[in-house]
Structures are given as structure tokens and as C-alpha cells.
mmCIF file of the N, C-alpha and C atoms, coordinates in Angstrom:
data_MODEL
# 
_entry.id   MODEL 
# 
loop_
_atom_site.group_PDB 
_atom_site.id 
_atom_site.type_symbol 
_atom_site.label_atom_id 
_atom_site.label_alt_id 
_atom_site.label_comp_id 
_atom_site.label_asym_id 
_atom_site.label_entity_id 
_atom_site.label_seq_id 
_atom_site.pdbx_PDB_ins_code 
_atom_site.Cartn_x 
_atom_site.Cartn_y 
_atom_site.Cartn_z 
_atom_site.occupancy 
_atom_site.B_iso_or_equiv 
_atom_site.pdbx_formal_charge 
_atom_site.auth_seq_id 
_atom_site.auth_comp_id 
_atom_site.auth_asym_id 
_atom_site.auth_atom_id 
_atom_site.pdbx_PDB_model_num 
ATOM 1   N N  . UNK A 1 1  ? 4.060   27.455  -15.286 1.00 0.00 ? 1  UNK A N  1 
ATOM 2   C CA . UNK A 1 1  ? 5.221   26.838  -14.688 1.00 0.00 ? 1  UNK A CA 1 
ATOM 3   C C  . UNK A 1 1  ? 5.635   25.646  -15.554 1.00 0.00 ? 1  UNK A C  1 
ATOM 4   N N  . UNK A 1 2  ? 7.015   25.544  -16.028 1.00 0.00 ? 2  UNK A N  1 
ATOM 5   C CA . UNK A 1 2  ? 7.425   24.511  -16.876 1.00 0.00 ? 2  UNK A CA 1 
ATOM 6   C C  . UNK A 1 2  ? 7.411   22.535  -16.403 1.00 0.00 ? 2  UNK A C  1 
ATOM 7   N N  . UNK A 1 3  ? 7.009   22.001  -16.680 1.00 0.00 ? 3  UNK A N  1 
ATOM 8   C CA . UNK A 1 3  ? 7.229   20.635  -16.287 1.00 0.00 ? 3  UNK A CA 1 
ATOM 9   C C  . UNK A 1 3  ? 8.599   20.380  -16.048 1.00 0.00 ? 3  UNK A C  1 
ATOM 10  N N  . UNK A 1 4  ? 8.962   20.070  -14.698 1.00 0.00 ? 4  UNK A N  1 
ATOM 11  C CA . UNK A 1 4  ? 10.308  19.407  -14.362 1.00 0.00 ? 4  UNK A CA 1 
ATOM 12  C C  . UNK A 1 4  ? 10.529  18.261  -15.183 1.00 0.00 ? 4  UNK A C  1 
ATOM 13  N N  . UNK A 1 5  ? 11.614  18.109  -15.367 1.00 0.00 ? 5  UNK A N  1 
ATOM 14  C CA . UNK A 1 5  ? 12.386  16.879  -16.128 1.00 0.00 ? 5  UNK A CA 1 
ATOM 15  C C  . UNK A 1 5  ? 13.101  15.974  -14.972 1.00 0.00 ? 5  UNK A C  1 
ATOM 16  N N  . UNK A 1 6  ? 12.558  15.914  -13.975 1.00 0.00 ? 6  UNK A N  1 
ATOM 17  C CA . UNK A 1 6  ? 13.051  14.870  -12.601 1.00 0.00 ? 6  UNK A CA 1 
ATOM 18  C C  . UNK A 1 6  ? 11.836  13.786  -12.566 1.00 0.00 ? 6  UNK A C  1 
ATOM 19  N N  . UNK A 1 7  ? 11.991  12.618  -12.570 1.00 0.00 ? 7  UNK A N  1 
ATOM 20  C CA . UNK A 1 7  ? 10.613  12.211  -12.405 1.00 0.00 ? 7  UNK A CA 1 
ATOM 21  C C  . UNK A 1 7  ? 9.928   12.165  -10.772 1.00 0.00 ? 7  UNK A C  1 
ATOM 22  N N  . UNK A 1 8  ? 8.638   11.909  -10.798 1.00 0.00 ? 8  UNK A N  1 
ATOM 23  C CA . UNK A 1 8  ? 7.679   12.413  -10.182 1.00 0.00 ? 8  UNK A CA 1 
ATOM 24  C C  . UNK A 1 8  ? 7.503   11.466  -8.961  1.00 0.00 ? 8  UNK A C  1 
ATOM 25  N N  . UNK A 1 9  ? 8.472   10.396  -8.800  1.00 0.00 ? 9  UNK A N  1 
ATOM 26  C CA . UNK A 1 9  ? 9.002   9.277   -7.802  1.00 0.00 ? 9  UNK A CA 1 
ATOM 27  C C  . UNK A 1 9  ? 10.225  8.456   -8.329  1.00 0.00 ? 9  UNK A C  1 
ATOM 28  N N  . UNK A 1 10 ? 10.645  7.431   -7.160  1.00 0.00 ? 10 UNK A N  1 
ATOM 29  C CA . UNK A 1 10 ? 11.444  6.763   -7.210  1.00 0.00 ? 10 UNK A CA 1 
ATOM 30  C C  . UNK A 1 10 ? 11.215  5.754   -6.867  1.00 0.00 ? 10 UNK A C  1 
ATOM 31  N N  . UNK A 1 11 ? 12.168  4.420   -7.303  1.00 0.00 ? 11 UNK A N  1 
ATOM 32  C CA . UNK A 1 11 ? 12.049  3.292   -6.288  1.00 0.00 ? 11 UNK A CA 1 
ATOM 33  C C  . UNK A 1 11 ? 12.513  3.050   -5.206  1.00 0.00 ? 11 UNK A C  1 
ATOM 34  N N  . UNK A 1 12 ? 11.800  2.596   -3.804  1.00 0.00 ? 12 UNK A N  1 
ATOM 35  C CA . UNK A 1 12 ? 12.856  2.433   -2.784  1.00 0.00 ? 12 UNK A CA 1 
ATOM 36  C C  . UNK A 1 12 ? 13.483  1.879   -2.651  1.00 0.00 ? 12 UNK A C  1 
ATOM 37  N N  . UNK A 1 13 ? 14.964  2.030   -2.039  1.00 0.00 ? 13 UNK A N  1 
ATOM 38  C CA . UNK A 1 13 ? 15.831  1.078   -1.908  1.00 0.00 ? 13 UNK A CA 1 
ATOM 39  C C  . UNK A 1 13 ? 15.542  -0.359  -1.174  1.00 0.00 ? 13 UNK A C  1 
ATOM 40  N N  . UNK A 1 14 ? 15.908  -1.507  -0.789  1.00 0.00 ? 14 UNK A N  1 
ATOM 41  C CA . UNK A 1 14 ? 15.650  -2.553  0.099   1.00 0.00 ? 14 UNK A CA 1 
ATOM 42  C C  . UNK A 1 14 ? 15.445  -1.851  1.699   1.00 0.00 ? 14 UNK A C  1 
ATOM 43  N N  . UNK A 1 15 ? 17.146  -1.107  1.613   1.00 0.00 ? 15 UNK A N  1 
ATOM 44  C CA . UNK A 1 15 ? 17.286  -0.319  3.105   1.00 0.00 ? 15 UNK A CA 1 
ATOM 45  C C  . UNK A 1 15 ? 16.253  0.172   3.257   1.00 0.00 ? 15 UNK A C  1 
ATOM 46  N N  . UNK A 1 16 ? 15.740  1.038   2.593   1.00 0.00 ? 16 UNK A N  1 
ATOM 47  C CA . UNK A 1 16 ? 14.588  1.988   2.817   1.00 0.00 ? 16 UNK A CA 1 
ATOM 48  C C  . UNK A 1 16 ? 13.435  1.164   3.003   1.00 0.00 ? 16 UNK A C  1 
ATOM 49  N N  . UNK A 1 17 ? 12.804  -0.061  2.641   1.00 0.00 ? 17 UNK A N  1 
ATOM 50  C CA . UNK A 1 17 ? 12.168  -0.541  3.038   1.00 0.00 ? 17 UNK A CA 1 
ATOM 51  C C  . UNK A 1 17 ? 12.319  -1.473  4.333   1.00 0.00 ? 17 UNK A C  1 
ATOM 52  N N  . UNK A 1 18 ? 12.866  -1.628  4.101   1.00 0.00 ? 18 UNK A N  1 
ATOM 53  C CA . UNK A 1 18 ? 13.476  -2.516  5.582   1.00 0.00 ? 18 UNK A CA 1 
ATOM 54  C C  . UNK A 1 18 ? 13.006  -1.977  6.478   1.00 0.00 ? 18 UNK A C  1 
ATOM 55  N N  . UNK A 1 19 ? 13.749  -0.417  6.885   1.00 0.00 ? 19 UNK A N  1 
ATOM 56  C CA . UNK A 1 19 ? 13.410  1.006   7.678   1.00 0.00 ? 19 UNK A CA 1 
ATOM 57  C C  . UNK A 1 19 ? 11.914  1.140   7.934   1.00 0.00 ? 19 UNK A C  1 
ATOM 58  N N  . UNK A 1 20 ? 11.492  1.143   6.729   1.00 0.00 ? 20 UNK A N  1 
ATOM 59  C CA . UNK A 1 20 ? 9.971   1.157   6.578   1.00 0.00 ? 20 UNK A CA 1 
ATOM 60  C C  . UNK A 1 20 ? 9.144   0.191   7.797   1.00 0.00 ? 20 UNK A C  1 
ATOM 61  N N  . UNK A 1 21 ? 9.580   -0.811  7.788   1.00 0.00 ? 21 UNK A N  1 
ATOM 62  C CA . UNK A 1 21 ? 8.924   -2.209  8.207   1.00 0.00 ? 21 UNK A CA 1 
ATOM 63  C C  . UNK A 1 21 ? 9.339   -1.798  9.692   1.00 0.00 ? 21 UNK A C  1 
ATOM 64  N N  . UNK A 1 22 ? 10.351  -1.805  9.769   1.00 0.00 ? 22 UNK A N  1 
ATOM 65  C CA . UNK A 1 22 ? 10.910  -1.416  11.317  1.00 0.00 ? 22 UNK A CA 1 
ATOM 66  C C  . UNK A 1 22 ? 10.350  -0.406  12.050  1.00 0.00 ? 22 UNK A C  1 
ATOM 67  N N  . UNK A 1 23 ? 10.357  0.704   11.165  1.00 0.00 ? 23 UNK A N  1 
ATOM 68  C CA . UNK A 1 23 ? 9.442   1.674   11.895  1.00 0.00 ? 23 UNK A CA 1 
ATOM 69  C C  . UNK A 1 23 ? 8.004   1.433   12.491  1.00 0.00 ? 23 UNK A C  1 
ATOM 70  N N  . UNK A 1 24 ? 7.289   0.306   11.668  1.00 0.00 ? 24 UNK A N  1 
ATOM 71  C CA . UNK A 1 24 ? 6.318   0.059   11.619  1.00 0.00 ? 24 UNK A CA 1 
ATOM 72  C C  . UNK A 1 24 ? 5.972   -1.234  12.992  1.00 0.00 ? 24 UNK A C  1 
ATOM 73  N N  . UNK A 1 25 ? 7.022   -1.761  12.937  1.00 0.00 ? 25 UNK A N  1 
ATOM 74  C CA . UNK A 1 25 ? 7.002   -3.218  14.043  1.00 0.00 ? 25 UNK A CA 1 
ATOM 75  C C  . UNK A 1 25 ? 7.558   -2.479  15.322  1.00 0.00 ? 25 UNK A C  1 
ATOM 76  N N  . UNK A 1 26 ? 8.037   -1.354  15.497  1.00 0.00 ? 26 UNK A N  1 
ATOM 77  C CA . UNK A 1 26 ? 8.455   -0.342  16.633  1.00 0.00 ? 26 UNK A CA 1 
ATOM 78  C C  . UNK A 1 26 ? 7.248   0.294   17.337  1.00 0.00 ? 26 UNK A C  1 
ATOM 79  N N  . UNK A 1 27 ? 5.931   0.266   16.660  1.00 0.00 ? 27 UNK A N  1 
ATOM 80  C CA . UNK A 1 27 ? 4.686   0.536   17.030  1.00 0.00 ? 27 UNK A CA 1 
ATOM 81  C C  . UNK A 1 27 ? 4.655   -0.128  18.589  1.00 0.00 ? 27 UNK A C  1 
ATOM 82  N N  . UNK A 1 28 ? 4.182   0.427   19.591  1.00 0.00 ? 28 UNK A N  1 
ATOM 83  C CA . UNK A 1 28 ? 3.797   -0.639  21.106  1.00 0.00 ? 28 UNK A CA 1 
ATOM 84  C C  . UNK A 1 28 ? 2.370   -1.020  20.533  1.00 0.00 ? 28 UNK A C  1 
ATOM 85  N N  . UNK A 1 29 ? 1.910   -0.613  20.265  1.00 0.00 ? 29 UNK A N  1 
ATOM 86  C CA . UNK A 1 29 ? 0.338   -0.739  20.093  1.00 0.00 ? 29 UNK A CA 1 
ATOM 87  C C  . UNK A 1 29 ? 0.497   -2.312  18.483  1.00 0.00 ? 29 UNK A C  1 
ATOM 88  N N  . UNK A 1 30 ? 0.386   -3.381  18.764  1.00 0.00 ? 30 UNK A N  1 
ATOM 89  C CA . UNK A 1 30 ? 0.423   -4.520  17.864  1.00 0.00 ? 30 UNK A CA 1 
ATOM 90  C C  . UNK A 1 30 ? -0.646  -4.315  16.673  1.00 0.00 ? 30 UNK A C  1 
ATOM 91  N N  . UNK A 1 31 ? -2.001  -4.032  17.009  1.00 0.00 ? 31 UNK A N  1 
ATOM 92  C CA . UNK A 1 31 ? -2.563  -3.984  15.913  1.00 0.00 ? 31 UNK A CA 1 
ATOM 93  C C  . UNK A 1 31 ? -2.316  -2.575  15.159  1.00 0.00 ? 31 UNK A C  1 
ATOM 94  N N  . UNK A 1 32 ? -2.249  -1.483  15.926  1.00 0.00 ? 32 UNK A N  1 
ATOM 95  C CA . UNK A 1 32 ? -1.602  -0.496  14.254  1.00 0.00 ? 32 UNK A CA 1 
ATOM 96  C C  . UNK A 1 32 ? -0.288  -0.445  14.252  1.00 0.00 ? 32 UNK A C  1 
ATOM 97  N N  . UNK A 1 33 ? 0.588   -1.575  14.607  1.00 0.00 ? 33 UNK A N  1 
ATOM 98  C CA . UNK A 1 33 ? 1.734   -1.933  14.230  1.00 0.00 ? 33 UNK A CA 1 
ATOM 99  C C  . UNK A 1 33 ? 1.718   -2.612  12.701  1.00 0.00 ? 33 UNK A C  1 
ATOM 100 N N  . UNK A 1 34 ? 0.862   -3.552  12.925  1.00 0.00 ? 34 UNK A N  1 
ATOM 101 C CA . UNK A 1 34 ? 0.054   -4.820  11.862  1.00 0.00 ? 34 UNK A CA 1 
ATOM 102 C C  . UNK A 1 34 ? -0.464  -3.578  10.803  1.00 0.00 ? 34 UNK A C  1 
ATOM 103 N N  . UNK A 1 35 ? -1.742  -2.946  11.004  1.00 0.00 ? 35 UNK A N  1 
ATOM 104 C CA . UNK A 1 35 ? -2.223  -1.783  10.226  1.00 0.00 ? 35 UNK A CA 1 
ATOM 105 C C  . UNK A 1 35 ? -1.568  -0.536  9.459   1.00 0.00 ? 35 UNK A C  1 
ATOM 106 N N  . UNK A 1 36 ? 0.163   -0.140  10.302  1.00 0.00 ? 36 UNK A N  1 
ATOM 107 C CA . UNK A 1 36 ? 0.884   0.307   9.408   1.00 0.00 ? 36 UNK A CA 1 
ATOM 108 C C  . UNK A 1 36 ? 1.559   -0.642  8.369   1.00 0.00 ? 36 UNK A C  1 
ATOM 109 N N  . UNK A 1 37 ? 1.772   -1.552  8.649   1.00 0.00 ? 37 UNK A N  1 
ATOM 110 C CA . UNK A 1 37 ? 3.388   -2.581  8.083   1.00 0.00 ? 37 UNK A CA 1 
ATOM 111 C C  . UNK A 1 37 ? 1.520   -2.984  6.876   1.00 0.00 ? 37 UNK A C  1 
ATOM 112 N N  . UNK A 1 38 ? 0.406   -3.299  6.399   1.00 0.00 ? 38 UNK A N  1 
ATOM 113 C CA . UNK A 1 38 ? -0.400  -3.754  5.687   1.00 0.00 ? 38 UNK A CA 1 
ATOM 114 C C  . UNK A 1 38 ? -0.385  -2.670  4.374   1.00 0.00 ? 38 UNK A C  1 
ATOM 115 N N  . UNK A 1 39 ? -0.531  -1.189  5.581   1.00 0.00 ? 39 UNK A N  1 
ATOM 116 C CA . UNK A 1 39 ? -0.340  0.161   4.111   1.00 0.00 ? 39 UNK A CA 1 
ATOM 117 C C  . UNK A 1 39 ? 0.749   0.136   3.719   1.00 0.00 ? 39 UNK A C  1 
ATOM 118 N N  . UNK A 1 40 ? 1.738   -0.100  4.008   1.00 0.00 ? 40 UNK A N  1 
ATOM 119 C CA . UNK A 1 40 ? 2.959   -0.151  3.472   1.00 0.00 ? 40 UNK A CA 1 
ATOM 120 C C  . UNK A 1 40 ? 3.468   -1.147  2.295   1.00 0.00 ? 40 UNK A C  1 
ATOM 121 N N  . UNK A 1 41 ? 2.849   -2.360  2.474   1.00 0.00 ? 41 UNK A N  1 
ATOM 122 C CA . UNK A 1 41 ? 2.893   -3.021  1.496   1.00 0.00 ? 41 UNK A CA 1 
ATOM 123 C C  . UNK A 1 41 ? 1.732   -2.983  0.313   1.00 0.00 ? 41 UNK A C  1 
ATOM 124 N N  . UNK A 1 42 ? 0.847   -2.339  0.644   1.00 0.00 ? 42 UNK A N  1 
ATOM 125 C CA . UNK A 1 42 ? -0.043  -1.766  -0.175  1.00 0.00 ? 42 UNK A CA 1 
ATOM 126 C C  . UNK A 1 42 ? -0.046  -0.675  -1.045  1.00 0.00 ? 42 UNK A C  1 
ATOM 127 N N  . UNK A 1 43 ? 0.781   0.193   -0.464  1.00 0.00 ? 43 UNK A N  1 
ATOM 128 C CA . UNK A 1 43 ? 1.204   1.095   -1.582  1.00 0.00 ? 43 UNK A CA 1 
ATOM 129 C C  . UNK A 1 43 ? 2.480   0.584   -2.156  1.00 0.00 ? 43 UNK A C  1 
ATOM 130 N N  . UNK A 1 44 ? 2.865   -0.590  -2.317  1.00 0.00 ? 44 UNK A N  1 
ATOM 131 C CA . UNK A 1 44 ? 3.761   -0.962  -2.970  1.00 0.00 ? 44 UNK A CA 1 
ATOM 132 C C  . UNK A 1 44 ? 3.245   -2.001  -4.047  1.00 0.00 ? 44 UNK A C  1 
ATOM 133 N N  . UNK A 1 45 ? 1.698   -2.310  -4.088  1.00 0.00 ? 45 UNK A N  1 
ATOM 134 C CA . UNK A 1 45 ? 1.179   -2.913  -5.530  1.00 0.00 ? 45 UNK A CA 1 
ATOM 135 C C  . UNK A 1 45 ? 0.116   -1.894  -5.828  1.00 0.00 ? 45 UNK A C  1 
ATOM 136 N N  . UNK A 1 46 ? 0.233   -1.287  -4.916  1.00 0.00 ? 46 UNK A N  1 
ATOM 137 C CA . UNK A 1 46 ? -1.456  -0.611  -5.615  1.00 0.00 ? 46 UNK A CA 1 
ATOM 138 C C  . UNK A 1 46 ? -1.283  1.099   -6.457  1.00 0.00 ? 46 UNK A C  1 
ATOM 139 N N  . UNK A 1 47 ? -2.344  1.336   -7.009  1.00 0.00 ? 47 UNK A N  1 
ATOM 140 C CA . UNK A 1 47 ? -1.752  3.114   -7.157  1.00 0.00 ? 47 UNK A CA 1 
ATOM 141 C C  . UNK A 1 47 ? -2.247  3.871   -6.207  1.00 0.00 ? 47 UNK A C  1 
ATOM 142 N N  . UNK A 1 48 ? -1.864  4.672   -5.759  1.00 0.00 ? 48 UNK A N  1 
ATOM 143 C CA . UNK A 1 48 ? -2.418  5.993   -4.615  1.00 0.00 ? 48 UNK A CA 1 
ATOM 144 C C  . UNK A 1 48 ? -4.304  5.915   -4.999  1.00 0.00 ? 48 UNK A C  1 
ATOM 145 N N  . UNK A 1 49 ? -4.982  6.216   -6.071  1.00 0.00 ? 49 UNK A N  1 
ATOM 146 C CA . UNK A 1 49 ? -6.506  5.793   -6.290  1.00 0.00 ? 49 UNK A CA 1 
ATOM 147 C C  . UNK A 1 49 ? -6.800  4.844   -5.972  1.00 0.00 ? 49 UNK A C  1 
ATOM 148 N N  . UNK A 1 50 ? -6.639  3.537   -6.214  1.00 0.00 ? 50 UNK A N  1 
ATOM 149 C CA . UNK A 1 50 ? -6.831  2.607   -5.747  1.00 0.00 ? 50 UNK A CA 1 
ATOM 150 C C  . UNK A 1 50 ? -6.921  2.318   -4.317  1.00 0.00 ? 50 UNK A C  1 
ATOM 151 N N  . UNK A 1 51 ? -5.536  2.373   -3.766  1.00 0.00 ? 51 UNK A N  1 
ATOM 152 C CA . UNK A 1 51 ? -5.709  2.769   -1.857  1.00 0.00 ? 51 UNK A CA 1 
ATOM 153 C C  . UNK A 1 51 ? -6.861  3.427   -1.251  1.00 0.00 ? 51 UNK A C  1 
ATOM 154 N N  . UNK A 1 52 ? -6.883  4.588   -2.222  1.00 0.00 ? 52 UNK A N  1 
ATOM 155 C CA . UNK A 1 52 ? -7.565  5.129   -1.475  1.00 0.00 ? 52 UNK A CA 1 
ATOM 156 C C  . UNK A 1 52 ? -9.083  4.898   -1.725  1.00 0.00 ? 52 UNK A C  1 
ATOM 157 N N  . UNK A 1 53 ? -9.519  4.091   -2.677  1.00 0.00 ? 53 UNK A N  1 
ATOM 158 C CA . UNK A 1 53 ? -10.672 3.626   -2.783  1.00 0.00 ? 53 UNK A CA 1 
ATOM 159 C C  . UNK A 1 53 ? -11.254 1.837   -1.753  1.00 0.00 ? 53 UNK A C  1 
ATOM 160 N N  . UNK A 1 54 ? -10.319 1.539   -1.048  1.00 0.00 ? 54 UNK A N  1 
ATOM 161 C CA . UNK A 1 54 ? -10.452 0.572   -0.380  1.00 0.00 ? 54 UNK A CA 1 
ATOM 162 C C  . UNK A 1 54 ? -10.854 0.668   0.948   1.00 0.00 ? 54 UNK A C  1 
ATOM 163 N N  . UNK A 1 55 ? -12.140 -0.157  1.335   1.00 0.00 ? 55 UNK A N  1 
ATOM 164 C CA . UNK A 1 55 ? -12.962 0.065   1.984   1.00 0.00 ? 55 UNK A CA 1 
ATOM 165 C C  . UNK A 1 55 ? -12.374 -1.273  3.186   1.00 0.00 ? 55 UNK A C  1 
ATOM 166 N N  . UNK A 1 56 ? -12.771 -1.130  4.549   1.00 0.00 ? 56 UNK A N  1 
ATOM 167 C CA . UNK A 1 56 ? -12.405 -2.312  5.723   1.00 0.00 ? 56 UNK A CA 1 
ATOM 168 C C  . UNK A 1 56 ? -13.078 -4.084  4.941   1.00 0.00 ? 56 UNK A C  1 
ATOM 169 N N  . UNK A 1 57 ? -14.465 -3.416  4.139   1.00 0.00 ? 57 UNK A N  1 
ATOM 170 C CA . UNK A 1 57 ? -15.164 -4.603  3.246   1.00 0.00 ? 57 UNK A CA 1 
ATOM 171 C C  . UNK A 1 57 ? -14.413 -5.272  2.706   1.00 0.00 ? 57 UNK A C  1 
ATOM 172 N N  . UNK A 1 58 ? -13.442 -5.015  1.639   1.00 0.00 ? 58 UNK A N  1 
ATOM 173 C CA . UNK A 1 58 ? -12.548 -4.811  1.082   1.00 0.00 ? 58 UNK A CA 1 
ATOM 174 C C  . UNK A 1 58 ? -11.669 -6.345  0.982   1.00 0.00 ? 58 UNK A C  1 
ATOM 175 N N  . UNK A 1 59 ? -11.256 -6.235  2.463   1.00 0.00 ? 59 UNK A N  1 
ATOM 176 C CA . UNK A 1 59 ? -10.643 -7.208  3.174   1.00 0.00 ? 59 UNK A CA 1 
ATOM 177 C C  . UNK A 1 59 ? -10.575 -8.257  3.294   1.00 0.00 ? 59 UNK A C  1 
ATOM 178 N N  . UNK A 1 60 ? -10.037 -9.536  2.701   1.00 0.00 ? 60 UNK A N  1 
ATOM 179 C CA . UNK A 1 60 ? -10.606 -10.882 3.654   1.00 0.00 ? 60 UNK A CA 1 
ATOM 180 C C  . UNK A 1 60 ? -10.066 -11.256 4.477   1.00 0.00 ? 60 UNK A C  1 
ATOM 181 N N  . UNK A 1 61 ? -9.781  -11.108 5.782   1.00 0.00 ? 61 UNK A N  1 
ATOM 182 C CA . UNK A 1 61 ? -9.310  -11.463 7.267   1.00 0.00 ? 61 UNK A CA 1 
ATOM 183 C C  . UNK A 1 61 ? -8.526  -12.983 6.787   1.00 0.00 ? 61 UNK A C  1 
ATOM 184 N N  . UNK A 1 62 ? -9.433  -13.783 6.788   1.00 0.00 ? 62 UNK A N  1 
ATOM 185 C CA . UNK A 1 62 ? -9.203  -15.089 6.392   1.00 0.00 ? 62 UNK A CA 1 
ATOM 186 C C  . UNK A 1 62 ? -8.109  -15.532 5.409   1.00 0.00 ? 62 UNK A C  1 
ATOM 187 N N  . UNK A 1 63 ? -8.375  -15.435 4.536   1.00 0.00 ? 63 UNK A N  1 
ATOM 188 C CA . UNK A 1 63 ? -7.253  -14.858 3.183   1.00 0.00 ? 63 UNK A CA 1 
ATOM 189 C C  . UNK A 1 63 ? -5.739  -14.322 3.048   1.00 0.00 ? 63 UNK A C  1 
ATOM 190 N N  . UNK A 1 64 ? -6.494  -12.552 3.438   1.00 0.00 ? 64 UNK A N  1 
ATOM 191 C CA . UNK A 1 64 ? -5.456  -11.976 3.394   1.00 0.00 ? 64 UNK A CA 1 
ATOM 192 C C  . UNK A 1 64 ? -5.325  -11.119 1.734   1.00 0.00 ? 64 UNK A C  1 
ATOM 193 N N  . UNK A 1 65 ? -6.869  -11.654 1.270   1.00 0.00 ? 65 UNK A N  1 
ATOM 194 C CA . UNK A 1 65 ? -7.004  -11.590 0.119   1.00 0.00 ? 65 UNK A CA 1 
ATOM 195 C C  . UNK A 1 65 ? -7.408  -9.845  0.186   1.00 0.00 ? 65 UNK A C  1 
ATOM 196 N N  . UNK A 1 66 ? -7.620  -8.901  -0.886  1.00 0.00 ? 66 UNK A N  1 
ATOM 197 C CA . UNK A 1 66 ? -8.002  -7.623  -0.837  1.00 0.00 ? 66 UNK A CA 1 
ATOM 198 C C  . UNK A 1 66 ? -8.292  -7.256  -1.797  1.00 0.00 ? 66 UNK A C  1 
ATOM 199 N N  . UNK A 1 67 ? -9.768  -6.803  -2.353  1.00 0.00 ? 67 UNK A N  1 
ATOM 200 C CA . UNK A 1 67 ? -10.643 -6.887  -3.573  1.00 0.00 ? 67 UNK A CA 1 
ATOM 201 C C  . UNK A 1 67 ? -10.336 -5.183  -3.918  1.00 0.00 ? 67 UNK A C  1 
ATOM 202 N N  . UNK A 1 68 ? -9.934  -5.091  -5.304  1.00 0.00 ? 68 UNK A N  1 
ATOM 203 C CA . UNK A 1 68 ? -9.908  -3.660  -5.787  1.00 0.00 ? 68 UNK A CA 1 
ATOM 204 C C  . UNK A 1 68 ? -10.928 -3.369  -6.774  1.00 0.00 ? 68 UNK A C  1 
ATOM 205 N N  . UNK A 1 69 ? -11.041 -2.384  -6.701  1.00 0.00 ? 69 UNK A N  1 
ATOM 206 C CA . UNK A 1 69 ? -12.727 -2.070  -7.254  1.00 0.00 ? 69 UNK A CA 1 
ATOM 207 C C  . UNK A 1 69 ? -11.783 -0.891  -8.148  1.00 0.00 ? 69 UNK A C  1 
ATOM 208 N N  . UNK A 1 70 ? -12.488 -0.837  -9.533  1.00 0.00 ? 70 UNK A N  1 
ATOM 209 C CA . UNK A 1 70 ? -11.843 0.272   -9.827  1.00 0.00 ? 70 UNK A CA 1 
ATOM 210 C C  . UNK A 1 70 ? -10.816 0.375   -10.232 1.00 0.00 ? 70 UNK A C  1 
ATOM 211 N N  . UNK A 1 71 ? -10.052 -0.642  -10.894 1.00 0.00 ? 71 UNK A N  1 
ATOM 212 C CA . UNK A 1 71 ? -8.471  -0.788  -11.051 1.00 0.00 ? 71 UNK A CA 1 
ATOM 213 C C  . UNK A 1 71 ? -8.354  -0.252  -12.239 1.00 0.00 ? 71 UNK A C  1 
ATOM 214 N N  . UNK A 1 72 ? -6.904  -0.759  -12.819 1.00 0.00 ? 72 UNK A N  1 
ATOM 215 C CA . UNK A 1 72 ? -6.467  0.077   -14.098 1.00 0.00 ? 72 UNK A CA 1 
ATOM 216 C C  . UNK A 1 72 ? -7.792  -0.229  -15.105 1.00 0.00 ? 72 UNK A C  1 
ATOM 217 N N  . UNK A 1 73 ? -7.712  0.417   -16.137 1.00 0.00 ? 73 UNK A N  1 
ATOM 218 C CA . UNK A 1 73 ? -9.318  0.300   -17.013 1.00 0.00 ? 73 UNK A CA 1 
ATOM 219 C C  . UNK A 1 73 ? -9.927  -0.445  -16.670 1.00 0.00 ? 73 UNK A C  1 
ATOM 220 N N  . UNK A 1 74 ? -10.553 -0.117  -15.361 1.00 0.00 ? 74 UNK A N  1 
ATOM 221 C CA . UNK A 1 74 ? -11.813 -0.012  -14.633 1.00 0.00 ? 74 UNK A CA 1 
ATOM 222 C C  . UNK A 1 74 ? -12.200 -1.458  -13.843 1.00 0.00 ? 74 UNK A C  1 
ATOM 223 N N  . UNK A 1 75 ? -10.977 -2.150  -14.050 1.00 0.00 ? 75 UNK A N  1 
ATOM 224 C CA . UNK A 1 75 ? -11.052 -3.508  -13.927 1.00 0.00 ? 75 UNK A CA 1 
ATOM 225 C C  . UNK A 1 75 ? -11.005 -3.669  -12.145 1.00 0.00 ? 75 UNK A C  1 
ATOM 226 N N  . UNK A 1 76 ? -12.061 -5.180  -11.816 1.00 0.00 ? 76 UNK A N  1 
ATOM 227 C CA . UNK A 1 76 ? -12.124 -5.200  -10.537 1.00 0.00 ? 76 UNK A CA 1 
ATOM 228 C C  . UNK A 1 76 ? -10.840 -6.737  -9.762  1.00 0.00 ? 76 UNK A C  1 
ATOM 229 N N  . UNK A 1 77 ? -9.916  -6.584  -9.093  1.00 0.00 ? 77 UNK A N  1 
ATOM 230 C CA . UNK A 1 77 ? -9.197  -7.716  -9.249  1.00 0.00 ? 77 UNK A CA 1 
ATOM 231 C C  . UNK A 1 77 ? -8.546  -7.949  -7.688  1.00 0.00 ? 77 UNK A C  1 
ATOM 232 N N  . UNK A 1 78 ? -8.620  -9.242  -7.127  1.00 0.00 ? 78 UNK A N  1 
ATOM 233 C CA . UNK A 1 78 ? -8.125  -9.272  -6.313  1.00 0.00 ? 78 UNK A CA 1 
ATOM 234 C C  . UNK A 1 78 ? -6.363  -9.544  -6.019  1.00 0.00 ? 78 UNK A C  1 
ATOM 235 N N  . UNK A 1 79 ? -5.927  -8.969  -5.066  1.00 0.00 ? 79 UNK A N  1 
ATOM 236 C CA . UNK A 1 79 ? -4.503  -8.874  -4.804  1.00 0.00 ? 79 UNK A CA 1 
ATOM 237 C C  . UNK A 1 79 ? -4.487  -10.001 -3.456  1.00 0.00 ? 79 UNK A C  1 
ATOM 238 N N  . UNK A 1 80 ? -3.283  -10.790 -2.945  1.00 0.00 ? 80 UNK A N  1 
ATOM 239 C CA . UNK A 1 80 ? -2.718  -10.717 -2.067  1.00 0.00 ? 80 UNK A CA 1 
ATOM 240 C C  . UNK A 1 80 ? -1.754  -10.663 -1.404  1.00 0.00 ? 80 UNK A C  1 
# 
């Protein structure tokens, strides 16, 4: 099968994020209201590997800080 010449994502618009957030604060339930609207901004610095290598440990409550293990060449770095 030939490689498409479309690329393989896009950026979202503001709207589209906005939407995003809204959908997310529309939750009744507050904490996986909080727990969607966190992945959401997380897949917006991180790569899909990375996400998915992040553990609740991970976390600093306090902070807000979030330790990546494993980053681009292999590097370990915190985000917040």
C-alpha cells in the first residue's frame, strides 16, 4: 500500500480546543472532569509514548509538576 501524501495529523484549531475543554468541564462528576481537561492538555506537550508511559507516581499533586521517563533520546524531564 503506497504512503499517503496527507500528513498523519493536524493542529487544532483554538475553537477546537476550547470545545475540547468544554466538553471536558460538562463532566457532573468534578474529579474526571479535572482528569479529562489534565489528558487533554497532556497530549498537547507530550507524544502518544510518552502518555502512555506515565504512571499516577508520575504526578506531583503539589506542583502540578509531571516527571517523564523515557522522553525524546531517552531523556528523563519534568513538564508542567
Amino acid at each position: 500500500m503506497p504512503l499517503s501524501e496527507e500528513p498523519a495529523g493536524r493542529a487544532l484549531t483554538t475553537e477546537e480546543l476550547a470545545a475540547l475543554y468544554r466538553t471536558c468541564d460538562a463532566d457532573p462528576c468534578t474529579t474526571r472532569s479535572a482528569q479529562l481537561a489534565a489528558m487533554v492538555t497532556l497530549l498537547l506537550v507530550l507524544r502518544r509514548f510518552e502518555l502512555a508511559q506515565l504512571e499516577v507516581a508520575d504526578l506531583d499533586a503539589d506542583t502540578g509538576a509531571v516527571l517523564v521517563r523515557n522522553g525524546k533520546g531517552g531523556k528523563t524531564a519534568h513538564t508542567w
